[in-house]
N, C-alpha and C positions, 0 to 999 in steps of 0.2 A: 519287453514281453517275449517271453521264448517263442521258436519255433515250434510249429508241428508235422507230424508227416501222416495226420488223419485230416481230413477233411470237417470244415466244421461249419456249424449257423450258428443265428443269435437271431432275435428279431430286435427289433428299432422300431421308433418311432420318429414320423415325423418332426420335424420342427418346424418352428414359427420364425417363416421369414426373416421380419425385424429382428429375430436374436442375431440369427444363424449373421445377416448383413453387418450388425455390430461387430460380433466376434473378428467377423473372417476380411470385413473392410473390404478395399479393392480387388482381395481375391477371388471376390464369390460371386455368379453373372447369374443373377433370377432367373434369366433365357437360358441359361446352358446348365443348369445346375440345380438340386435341391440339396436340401439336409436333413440329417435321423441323428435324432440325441439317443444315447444308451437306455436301455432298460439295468441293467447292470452291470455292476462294475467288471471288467476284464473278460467281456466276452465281443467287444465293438471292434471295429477292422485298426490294425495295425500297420507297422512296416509289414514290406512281403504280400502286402493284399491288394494292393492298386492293380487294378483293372478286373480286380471280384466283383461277382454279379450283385446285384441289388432286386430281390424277386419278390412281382404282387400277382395272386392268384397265378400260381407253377410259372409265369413268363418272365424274362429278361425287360428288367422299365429302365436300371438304370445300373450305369460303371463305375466302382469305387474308384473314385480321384484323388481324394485326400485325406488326410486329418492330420492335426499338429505330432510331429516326431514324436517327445520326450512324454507326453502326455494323453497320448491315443487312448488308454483305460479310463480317463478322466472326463464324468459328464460334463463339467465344464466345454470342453471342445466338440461342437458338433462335427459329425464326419462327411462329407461334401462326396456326393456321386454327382456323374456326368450325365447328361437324360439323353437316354439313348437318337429316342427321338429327334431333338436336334440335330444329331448330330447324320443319323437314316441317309437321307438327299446325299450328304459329300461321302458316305460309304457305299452304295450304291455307285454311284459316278466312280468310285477307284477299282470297282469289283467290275466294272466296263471295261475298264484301260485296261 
């Protein structure tokens, strides 16, 4: 998928758990993570997007972490953000130090 040098959204939808855990196997931590399958085709995050926002009602919920390289367009592969939350308590503690 090409790059851009506009800024861009898409919305997503959730996904359901048990898929997202089949698909993604040992890579995907129900505690640290959730997933959003495509609404359409070649608008879902790519290379170049890891660490884009994932936004509900105008706020930061969650951090693009993944989705399969070669296939990122493909709803097949749901796209796995970090929940922010989790993660808050050890950002907080390094924004200390």
């Amino acid at each position: 998928m090409p790059t851009s040098n506009i800024l861009k959204e898409t919305t997503e939808k959730m996904q359901f758990i048990p898929e997202c855990q089949n698909i993604w196997k040992e890579h995907f931590s129900v505690l640290r993570m959730i997933c959003t399958k495509l609404t359409k085709t070649q608008e879902g995050i790519c290379q170049g997007d890891s660490g884009g926002p994932l936004m509900c009602n105008s706020k930061v919920q969650h951090i693009t972490d993944f989705t399969y390289d070669n296939e990122c367009d493909n709803p097949k592969y749901p796209h796995v953000f970090a929940k922010v939350g989790f993660y808050l308590p050890w950002m907080q503690k390094m924004m200390k130090n």
